[in-house]
Steps between C-alpha positions, in 0.01 A plus 500: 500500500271171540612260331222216489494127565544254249259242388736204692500683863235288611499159251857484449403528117540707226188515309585787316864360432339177370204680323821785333677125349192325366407798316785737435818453285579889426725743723233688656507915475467661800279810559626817663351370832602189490887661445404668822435237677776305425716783601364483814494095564875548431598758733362337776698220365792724506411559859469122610871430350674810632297385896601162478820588350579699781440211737682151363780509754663117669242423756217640333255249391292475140198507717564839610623647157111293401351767843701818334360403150170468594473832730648698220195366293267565730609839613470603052168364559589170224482123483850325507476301191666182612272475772235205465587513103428129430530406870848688603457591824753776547509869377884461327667246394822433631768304370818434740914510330417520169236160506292584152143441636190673662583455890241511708626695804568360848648536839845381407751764548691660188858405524847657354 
């Protein structure tokens, strides 16, 4: 399935996200379509973890676990949702022995 673009692929901003917590303090309900779709945004999810999964090996680096991501993605026909989400450049974020934080990936090379 298609899964469309957000609103921040191109501005880097959420309008809907910042639109959703100005006006809305309920749990929203989700429709029978909207189930659906979520289904599908996380199998292709599923999909990206079990690719990139398959790669991290010594040697590789985050920049090509950021290439698997993104082809995965791209090959579901979706949007990576990291990607230009406020200004992160990268379509996974990658954090190296445990370090708590959203990595942006590079060309060093993962190590034992």
């Amino acid at each position: 399935p298609r899964i469309g673009r957000p609103d921040y692929s191109e501005t880097s901003v959420s309008a809907s996200e910042q639109a959703d917590k100005r006006s809305n303090s309920s749990i929203p309900v989700y429709n029978e379509e909207q189930i659906a779709g979520i289904r599908a945004a996380c199998a292709v999810g599923r999909a990206a973890l079990d690719a990139v999964g398959k790669a991290i090996a010594v040697g590789v680096t985050t920049d090509e676990l950021d290439r698997i991501c993104h082809e995965v993605h791209m090959e579901h026909g979706a949007y990576p949702s990291p990607l230009n989400y406020y200004k992160f450049p990268k379509s996974v974020c990658t954090s190296v022995n445990e370090v708590i934080c959203h990595g942006i990936p590079d060309t060093r090379p993962l190590e034992n």
